[in-house]
Structures are given as C-alpha cells and as structure tokens.
N, C-alpha and C positions, 0 to 999 in steps of 0.2 A: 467732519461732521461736528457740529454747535454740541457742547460741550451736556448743555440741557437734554438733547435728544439721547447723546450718551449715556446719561444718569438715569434716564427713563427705559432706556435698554437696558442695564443694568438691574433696575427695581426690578424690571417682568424675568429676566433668570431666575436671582436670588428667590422671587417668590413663588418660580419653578421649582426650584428644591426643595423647597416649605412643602410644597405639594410633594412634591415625589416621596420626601418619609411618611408622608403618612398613606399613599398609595402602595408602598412597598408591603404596607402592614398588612396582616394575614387578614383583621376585620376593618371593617370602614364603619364608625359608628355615625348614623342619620338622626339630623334634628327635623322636623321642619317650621317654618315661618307661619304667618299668621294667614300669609298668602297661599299656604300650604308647597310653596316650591323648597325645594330637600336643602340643606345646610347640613355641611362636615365641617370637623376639625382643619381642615387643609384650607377651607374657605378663609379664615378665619385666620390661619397660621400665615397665609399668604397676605395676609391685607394685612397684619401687624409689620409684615416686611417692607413692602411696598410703599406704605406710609411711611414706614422710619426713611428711609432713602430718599423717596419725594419731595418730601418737607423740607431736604435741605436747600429745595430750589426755591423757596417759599411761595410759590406757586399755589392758589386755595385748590383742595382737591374734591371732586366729587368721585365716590366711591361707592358702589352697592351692597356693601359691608361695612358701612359707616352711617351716623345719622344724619338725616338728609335737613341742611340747614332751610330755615324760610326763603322763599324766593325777593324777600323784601331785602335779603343779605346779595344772595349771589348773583342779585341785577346790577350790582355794582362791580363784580368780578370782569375784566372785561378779558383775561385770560384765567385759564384753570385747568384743569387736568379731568380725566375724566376715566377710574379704575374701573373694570371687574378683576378682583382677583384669583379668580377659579371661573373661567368661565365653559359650561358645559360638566354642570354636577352632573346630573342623570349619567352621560358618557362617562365620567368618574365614577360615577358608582357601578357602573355595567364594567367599569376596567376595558374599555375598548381602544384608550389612549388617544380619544377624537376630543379633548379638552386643553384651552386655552389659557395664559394669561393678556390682559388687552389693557394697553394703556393708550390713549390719546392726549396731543395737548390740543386744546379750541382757544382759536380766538375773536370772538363778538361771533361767538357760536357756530362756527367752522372749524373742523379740523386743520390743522395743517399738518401736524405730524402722527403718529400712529405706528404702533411697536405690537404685535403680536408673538407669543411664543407659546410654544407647542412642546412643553415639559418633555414627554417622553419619546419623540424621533428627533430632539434637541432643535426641531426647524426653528428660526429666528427672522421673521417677516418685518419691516420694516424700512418706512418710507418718508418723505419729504414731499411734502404737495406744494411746497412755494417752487424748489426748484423741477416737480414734476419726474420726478426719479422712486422707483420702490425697488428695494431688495429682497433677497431670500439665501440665508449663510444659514449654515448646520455647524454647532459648536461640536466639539470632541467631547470624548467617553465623560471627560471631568466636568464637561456645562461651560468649558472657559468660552469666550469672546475670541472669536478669530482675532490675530494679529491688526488684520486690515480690513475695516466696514468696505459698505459701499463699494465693493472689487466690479470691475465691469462684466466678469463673469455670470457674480451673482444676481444681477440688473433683470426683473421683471419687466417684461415686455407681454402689452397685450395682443395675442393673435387677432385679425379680422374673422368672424365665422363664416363658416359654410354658409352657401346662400342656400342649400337641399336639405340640412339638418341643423335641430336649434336642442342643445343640452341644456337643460333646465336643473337648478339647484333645489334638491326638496328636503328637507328636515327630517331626519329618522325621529322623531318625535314630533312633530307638527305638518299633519296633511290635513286642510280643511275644504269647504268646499268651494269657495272663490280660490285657491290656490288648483282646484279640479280644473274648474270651471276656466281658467288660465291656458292649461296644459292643455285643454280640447281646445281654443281656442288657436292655438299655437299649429295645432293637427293641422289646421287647415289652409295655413299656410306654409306648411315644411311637409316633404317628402317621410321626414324620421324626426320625430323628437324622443330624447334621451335623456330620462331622469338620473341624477346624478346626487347621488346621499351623501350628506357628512353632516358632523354634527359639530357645535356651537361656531364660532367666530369663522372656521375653516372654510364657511358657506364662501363668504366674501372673498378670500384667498383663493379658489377654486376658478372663481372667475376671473379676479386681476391676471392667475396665471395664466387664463385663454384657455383651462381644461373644462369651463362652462362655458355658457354664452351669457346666461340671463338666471337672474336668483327673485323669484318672487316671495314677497314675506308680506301675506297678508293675514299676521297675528301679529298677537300682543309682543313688543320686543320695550326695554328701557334703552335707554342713552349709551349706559355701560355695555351693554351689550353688541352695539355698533360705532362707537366711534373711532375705537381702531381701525377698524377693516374699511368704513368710509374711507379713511385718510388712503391709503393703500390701494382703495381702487381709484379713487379721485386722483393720486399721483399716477396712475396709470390708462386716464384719460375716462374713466367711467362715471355712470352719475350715480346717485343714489337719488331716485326721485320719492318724493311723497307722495301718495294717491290721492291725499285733500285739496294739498295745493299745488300741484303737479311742477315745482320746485325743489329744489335740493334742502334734504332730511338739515334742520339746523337742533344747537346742542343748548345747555344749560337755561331749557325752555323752564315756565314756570310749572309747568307739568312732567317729570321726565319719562317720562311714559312719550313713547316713537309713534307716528302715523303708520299706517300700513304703508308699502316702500316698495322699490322696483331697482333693481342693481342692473345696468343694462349699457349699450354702447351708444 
C-alpha cells in the first residue's frame, strides 16, 4: 500500500483515540454551531490530530473542523484531502458507538482513496479505487494496525442482491418524506423491503459490504461527510449518483454542501 494511504490510516486511528478519552468520560460536554449541529471536545481533539499527521504529506486539507478556505484558493488544489474528524456526534453523544472517523484523498474531485474507522469495535474500512480493491481489518484491544493491510481475507466484495427483496439504508436520525416516498416506491417492485439503520459514515459501509442494497440520502449531507465512504463503495463497484445531475457526487465543489445522492449497483 502507497505509503500516503498509510499515513491517512494512521491519522483516522490516532484520531480514534482522541475520541475514545473523551468518550470514556462519565460527562460529554455540548457545544453547538451557528448551524445549530452539536460540537464536543472529541470533535475538536480529533482534528488537532489528524491535521498534525496529514500535513506531513502536504497535501491541502479540507476539514469540517477547520476554516473553510475561499473557493478562489482550492480551485487550484488539484488534490487534497477531505476530513471529518468525529463523524456522527448525535451517535456520540447517545454513546451508541455508531460514530466514525473518514478521511478521503480526491483528485480533480474524485475520491480515489478513502479510510473509515469505527473507534469503538476498532473496524478499520479502507479502500483503493484506482486499483478497485476495499478492505475491512479489526485492530486489537491496543488500536494497533494489523501486521498486514490489504490480507485477501479482509477484501470487501460486493454481494449481487435479491431480485424478491431490496434492504434499504435509513438514517436513525434523518427520515424525510422523498426518502418515504422512495421506500413505497420500492414496495412495488420487491416482494419485502427492509430498512436497515446505522448511523453516520456506516450507511455507506453497510452497503459496499452487500448487508444493504441501496442507501438513499435525500438531505442535506457536506463533502466530509461522504467522501470516504464514496471511495469505498466506488472501489467495490458502486455508484454514488447525484439526483440533480444524475452523475457521480464530485468533491472540492465551490459549495461543499452534497446534492441529494443515491448509493446503489
């Protein structure tokens, strides 16, 4: 594995742990934003790490705990990085341990690579979309990096689905009604559809691993909040389409603010 992709598996551990002390604490103290979405110390603890680390690939980074440069700068970027470092507060704050860390690299605003981890069952998702390969290793009790990435064992492969039943990915926090209006629509052409709950980044993962079929996200999402998991199902032959321009979600737009999306085969 490219030595860069390493170092970005690395930041998203380290900034696992970041999180993990402050999750272990009996209180969780809440900030929130201007946008009114919740901010913790872990937020914050996590993205001092991940940027220390980052940086040494000098790679510019886009992060959602960081401030967001003019788009008159990062049109010139023609790769960069693209953090959330706690992603799935709410799940953090409920302590339900359905919270990620996501790091993607893009380049002319495509993912190619994408690193998710999963702090507390130590899962470690991560994938290569130039060579079309995604994994899923489980570190030990200490957070260390297995010996050996990329084991053929650990190799995500996506299932074909059911042609009688279609599992659908829903948001424990966001059901609206074009996401309803989806799921009846689905009714009528599947014998059983099956909603299937997780919460932040895990949506995506859910389905590369073939335990969904299709993950509709028709709300509001940022950049950082999907361009890991893009990379991840893209390496495992999925698309991530836009619903405006019914082409594949691209990154370091002048808005980072995402189109409503459709993750599917």
């Amino acid at each position: 594995m490219k030595t860069i992709y390493q170092t970005a598996i690395q930041a998203a551990i380290e900034g696992g742990k970041e999180i993990l002390k402050i999750y272990s604490q009996e209180e969780i103290h809440v900030d929130f934003k201007g946008d009114d979405s919740p901010l913790t110390m872990a937020d914050s603890a996590a993205n001092a790490k991940i940027i220390e680390i980052l940086e040494q690939t000098t790679i510019p980074i886009i992060s959602e705990e960081n401030k967001q440069l003019d788009f008159s700068i990062r049109k010139e970027w023609a790769t960069c990085w693209i953090v959330d470092p706690l992603d799935g507060t709410k799940e953090f704050i409920k302590r339900n341990g359905e919270f990620t860390v996501n790091i993607a690299l893009c380049k002319s605003g495509i993912p190619v690579f994408g690193v998710i981890y999963v702090p507390v069952t130590r899962e470690l998702y991560y994938a290569d979309v130039t060579e079309k390969k995604a994994f899923k290793s489980v570190l030990d009790e200490n957070q260390n990096i297995p010996q050996e990435l990329c084991k053929g064992t650990d190799r995500i492969l996506h299932m074909t689905k059911s042609k009688s039943k279609a599992r659908v990915v829903g948001s424990r926090s966001h059901m609206n009604q074009e996401t309803t209006n989806f799921i009846d629509d689905l009714k009528k052409k599947y014998e059983e559809v099956e909603i299937v709950s997780k919460g932040s980044s895990l949506k995506f993962c859910l389905v590369a691993e073939g335990k969904a079929d299709v993950y509709p996200r028709f709300a509001p999402t940022m950049e950082w909040d999907t361009a890991a998991g893009h990379a991840i199902c893209s390496a495992v032959g999925l698309k991530v389409i836009s619903q405006d321009t019914q082409e594949e979600v691209n990154y370091n737009k002048e808005n980072l603010l995402n189109p409503y999306f459709l993750v599917s085969s």
